[in-house]
OpenMM code with the backbone's topology and positions (N, CA, C; nanometers):
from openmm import Vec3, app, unit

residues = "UNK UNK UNK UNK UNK UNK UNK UNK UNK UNK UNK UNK UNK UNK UNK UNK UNK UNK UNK UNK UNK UNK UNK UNK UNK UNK UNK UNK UNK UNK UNK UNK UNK UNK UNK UNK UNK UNK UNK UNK UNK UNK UNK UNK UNK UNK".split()
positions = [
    Vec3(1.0767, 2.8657, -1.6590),
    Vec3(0.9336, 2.8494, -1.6381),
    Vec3(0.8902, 2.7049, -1.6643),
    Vec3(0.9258, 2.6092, -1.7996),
    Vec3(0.8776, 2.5191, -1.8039),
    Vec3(0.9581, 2.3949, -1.6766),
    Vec3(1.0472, 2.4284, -1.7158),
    Vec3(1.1568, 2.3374, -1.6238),
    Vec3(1.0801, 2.3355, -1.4631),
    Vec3(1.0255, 2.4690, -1.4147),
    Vec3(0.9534, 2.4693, -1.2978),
    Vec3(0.8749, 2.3703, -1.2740),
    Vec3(0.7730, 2.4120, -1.3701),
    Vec3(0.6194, 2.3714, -1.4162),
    Vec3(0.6717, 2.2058, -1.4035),
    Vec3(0.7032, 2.1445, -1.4605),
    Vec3(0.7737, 2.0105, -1.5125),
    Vec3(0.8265, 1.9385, -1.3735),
    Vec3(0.8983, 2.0465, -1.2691),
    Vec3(0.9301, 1.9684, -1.1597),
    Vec3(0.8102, 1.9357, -1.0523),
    Vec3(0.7360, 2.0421, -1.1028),
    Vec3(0.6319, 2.0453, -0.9560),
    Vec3(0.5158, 1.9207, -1.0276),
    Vec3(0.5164, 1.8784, -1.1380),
    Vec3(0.4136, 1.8293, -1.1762),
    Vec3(0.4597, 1.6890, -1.1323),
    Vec3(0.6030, 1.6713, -1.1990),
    Vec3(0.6556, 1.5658, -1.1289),
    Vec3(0.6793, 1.5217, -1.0061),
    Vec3(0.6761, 1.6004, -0.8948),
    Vec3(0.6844, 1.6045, -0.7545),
    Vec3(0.5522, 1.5712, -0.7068),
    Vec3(0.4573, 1.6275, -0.7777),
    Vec3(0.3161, 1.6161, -0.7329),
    Vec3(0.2644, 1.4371, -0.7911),
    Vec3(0.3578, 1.3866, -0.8959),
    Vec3(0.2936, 1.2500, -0.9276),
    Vec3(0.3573, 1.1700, -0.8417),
    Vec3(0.4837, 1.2134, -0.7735),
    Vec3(0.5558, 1.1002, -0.7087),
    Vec3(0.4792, 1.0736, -0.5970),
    Vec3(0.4350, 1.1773, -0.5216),
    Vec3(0.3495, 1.2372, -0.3684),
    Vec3(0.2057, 1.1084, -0.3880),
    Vec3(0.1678, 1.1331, -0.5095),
    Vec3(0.0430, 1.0573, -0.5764),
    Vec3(0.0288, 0.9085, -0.5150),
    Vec3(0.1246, 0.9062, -0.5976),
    Vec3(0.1914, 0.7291, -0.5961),
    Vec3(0.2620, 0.6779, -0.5014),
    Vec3(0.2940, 0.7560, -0.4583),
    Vec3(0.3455, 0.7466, -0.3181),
    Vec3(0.2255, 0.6537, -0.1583),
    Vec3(0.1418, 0.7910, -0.1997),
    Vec3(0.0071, 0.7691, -0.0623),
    Vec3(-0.0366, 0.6952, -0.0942),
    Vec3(-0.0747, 0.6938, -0.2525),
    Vec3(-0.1516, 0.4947, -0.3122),
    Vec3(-0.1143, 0.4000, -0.2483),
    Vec3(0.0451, 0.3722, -0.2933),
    Vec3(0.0770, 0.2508, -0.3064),
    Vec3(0.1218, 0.2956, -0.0946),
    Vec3(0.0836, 0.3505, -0.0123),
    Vec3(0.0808, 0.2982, 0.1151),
    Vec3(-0.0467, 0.2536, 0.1479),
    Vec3(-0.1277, 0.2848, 0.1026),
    Vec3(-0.3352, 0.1712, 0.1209),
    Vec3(-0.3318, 0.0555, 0.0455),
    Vec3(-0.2082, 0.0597, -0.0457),
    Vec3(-0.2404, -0.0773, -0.1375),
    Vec3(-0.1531, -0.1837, -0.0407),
    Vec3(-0.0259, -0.1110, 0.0480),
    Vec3(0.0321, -0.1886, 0.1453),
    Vec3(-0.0391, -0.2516, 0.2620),
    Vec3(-0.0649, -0.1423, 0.3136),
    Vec3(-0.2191, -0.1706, 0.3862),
    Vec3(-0.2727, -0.2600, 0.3702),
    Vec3(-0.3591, -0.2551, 0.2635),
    Vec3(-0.4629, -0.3502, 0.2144),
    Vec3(-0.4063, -0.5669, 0.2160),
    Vec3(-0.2727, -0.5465, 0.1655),
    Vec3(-0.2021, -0.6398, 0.1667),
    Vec3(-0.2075, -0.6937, 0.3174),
    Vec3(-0.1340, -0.6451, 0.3710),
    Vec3(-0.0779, -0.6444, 0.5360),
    Vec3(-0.2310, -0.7285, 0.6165),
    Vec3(-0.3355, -0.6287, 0.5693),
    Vec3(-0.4673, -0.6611, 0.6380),
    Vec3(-0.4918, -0.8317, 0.5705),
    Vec3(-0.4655, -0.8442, 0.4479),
    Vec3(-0.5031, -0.9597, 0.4147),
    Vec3(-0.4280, -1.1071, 0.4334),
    Vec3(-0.3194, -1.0658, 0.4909),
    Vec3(-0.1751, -1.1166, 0.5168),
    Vec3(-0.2309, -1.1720, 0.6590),
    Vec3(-0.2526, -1.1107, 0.7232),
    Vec3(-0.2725, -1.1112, 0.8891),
    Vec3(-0.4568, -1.2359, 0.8895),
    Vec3(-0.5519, -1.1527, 0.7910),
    Vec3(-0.6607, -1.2551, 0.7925),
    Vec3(-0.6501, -1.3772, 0.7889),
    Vec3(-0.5268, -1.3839, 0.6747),
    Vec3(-0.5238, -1.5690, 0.6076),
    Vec3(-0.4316, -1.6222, 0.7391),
    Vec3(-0.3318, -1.5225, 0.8212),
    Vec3(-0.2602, -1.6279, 0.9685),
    Vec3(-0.3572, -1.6780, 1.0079),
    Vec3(-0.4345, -1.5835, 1.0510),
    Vec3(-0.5207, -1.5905, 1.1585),
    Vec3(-0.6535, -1.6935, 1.1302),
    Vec3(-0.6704, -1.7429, 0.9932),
    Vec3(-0.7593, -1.8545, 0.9840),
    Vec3(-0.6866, -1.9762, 0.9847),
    Vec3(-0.5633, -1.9808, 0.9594),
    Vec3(-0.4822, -2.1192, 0.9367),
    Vec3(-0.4134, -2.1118, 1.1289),
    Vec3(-0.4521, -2.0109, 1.1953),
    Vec3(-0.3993, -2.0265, 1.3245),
    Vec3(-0.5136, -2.1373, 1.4000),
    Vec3(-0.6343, -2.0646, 1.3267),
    Vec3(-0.7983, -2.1514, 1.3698),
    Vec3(-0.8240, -2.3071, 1.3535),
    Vec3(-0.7374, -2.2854, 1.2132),
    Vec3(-0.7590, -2.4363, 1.1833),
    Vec3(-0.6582, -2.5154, 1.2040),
    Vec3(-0.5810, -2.4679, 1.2786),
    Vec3(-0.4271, -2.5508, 1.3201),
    Vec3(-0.4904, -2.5416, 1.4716),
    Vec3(-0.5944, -2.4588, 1.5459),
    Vec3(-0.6142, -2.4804, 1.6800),
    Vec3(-0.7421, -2.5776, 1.6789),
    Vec3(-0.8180, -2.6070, 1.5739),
    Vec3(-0.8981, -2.7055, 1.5536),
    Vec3(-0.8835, -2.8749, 1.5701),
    Vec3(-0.7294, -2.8816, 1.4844),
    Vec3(-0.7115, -3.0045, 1.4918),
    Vec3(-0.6630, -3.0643, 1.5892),
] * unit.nanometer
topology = app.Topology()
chain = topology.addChain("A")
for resn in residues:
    res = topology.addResidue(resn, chain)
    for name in ("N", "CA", "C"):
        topology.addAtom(name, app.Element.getBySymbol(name[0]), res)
């Protein structure tokens, strides 16, 4: 019973942390792509 209890709780934190840390990738990626794309502006400026 506990050993159950114990896996599913643990299965359920990995799942957690899991979907987080793919919006926190996200979030990166999006900010990754903003900063090209202004140094693309200012490299098509000069």
């Amino acid at each position: 019973m506990k050993t159950t209890t114990l896996t599913l709780l643990t299965l359920n934190l990995l799942v957690v942390g899991a979907i987080s840390g793919c919006n926190t990738i996200r979030g990166v990626g999006q900010d990754v792509s903003a900063t090209g794309r202004g140094v693309s502006k200012g490299a098509g400026a000069v």
